[in-house]
C-alpha positions as CSV (number, residue, x, y, z in Angstrom):
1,X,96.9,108.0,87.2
2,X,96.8,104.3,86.1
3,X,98.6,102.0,89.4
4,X,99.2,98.1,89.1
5,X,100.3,96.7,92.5
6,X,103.6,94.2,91.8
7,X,103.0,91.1,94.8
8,X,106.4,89.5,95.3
9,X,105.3,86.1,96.3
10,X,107.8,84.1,94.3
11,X,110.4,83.6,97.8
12,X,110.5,79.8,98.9
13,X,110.4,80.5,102.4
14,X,113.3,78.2,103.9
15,X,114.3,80.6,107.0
16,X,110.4,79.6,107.9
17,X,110.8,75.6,107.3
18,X,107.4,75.4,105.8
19,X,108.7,73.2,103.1
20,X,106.6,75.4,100.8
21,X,106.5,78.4,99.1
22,X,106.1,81.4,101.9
23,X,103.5,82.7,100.3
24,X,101.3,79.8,100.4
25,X,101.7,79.0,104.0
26,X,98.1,79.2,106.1
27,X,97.4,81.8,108.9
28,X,93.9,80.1,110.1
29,X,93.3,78.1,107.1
30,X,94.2,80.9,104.6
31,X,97.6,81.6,102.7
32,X,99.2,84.4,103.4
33,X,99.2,85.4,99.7
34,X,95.7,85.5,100.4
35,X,95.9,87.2,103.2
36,X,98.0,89.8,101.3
37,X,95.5,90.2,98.8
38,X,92.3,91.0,100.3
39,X,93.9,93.5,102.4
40,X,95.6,95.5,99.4
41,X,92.1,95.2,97.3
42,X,90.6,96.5,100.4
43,X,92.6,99.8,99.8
44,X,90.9,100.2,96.3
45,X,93.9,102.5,95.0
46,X,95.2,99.6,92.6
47,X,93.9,99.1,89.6
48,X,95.5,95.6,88.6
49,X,97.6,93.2,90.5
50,X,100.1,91.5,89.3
51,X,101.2,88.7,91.2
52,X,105.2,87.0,90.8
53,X,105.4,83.4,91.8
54,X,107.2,80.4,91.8
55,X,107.4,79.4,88.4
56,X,107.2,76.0,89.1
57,X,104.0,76.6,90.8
58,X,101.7,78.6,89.2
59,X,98.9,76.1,88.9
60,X,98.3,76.7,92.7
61,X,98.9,80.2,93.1
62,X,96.6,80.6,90.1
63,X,94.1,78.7,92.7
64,X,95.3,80.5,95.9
65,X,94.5,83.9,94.0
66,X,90.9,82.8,92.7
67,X,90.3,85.9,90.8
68,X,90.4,86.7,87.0
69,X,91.1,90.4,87.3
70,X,94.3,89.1,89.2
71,X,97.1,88.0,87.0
72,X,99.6,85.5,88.3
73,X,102.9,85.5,86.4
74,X,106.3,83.7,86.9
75,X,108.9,85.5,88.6
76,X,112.2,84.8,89.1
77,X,115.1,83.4,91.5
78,X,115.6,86.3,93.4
79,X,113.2,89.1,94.4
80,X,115.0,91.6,92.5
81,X,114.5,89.1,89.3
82,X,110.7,89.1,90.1
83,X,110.1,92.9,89.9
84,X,112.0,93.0,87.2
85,X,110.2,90.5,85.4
86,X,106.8,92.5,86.5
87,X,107.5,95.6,85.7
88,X,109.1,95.1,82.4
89,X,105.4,93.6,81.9
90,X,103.0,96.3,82.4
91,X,101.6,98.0,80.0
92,X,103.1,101.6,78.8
93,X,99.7,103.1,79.7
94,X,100.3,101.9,83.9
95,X,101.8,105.3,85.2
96,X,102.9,104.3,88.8
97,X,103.4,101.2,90.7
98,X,103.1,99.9,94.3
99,X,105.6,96.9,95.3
100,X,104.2,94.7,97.9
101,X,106.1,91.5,99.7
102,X,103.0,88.8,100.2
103,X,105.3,88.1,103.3
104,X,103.9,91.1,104.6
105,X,100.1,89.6,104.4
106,X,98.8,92.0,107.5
107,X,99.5,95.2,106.2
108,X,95.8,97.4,106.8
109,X,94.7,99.1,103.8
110,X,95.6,102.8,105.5
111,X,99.5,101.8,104.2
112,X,98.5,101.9,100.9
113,X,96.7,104.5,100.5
114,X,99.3,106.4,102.1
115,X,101.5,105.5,99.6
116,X,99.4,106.1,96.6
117,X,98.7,109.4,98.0
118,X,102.1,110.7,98.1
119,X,102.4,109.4,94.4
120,X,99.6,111.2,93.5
121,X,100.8,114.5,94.8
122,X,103.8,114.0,92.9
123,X,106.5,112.1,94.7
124,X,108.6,109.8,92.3
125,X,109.3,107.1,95.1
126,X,107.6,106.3,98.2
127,X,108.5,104.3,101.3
128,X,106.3,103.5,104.4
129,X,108.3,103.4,107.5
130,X,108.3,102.9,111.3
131,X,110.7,103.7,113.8
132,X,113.6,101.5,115.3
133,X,113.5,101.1,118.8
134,X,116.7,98.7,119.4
135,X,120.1,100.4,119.4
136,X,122.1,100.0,116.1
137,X,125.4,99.3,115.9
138,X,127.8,98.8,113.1
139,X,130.6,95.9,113.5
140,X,133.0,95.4,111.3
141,X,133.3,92.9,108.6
142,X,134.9,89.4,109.6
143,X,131.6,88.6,112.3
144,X,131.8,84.6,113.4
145,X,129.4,82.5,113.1
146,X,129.0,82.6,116.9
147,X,128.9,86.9,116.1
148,X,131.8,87.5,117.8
149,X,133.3,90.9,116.1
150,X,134.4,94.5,116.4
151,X,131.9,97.3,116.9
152,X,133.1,100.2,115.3
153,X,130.4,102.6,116.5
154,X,126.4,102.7,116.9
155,X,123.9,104.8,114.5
156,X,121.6,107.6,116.0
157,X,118.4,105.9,116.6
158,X,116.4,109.0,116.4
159,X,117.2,109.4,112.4
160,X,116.5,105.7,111.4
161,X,113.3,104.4,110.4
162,X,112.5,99.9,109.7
163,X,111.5,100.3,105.8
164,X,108.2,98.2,105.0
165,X,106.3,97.7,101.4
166,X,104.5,98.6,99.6
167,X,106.5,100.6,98.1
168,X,105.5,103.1,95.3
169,X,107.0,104.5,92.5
170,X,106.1,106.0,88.9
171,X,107.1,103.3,86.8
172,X,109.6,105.1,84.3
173,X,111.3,105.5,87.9
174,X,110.7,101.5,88.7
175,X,112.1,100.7,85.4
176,X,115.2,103.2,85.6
177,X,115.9,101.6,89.1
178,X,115.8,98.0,88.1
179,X,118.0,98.8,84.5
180,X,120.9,100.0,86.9
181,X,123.4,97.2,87.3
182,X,123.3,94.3,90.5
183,X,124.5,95.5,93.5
184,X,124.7,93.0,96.6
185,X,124.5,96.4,99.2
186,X,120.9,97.1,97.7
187,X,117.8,95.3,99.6
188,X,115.0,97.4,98.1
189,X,113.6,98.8,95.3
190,X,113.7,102.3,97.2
191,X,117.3,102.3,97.8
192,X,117.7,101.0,93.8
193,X,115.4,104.1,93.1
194,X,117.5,106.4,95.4
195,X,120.9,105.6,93.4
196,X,119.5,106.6,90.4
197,X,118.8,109.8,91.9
198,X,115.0,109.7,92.8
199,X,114.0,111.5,96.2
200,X,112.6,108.8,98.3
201,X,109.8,109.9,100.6
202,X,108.4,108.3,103.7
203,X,104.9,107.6,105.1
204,X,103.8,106.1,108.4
205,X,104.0,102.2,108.1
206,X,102.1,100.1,110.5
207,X,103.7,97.5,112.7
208,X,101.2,95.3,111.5
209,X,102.9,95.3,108.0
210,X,106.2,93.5,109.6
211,X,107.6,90.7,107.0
212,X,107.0,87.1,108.1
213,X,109.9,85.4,108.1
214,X,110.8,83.1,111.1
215,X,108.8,80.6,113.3
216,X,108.2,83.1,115.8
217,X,106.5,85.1,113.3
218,X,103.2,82.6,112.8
219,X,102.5,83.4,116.5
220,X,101.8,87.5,115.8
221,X,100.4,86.8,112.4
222,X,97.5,84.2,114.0
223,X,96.9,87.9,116.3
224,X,96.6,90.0,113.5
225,X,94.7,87.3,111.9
226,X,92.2,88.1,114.7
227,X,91.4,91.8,114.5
């Protein structure tokens, strides 16, 4: 079993208003790529890392990174282009393959290796998840800007789970998944695995492993920074 961890770190960020790429925004002086990194090395279930960034910035995310064993490639405009991109790259002798958002720089090493433990005992894709504590509803289409709309009736909160990354997968599955035509409705490469008829199975996520998105967001990820 050969893995090689995909890093999506190619997203600019705007929602945040860093005026940078997300990745290379600083939690105490570090970027959150970085950040990202030393917790999935920590895991030692990888055996490379491939890293997708900005294209027009891979002088610096070659400096971020500051390791040769870790290759920084260009990815592409959207996240879907930049697994693509990484895992048409890999080599035919890579068997499976973790997917990892650097925007989720706090994930603990326990996530992976819950992952790559279900992969090794034979599971084709693999999700971590955590529960959803608000209510769900679903509106229907036509919302305002203001969200004014039209509930048409709320999900049973005891069945749904907040998907995280890494995600892992074999990679003939990973490459089956991402050679199955654009569909706006998909958001992950688990669901993209799941419509070309791969099982998906879940692990316990962490809460620590939430994606850093908004302002707000800088404010847990300094408290994570601390433990």
């Amino acid at each position: 079993m050969r893995t090689t961890a995909l890093v999506a770190a190619a997203g600019l960020g705007l929602r945040l208003g860093a005026g940078r790429p997300k990745a290379m925004v600083t939690i105490q002086g570090v970027p959150l790529l970085r950040h990202s990194l030393t917790r999935l090395m920590a895991s030692q279930v990888v055996d490379d890392i491939v890293v997708l960034a900005p294209p027009d910035a891979l002088p610096a995310f070659t400096d971020i990174v500051a390791d040769p064993t870790v290759t920084v490639i260009a990815g592409g405009d959207l996240r879907d282009d930049s697994i693509r991109i990484g895992v048409r790259s890999l080599s035919p002798e890579v068997t499976h393959v973790l997917v990892h958002d650097a925007a989720r720089a706090f994930t603990p090493p326990g996530v992976f290796q819950r992952v790559h433990e279900a992969l090794a005992k034979g599971a084709a894709a693999v999700t971590p998840v955590i529960p959803v504590t608000d209510t769900v509803a679903q509106v229907a289409s036509g919302v305002d800007r203001e969200g004014r709309g039209t509930v048409t009736h709320s999900l049973v909160r005891s069945r749904l789970r907040a998907v995280q990354t890494p995600q892992g997968f074999t990679r003939v599955a990973l490459l089956r998944a991402h050679e199955a035509p654009a569909d706006p409705d998909i958001t992950d490469d688990a669901v993209r695995a799941m419509r070309c008829g791969y099982p998906v199975i879940t692990v316990r996520g962490d809460e620590r492993a939430a994606k850093i998105t908004n302002p707000p967001d800088l404010l847990l990820a300094e408290h994570w920074a601390d433990e």
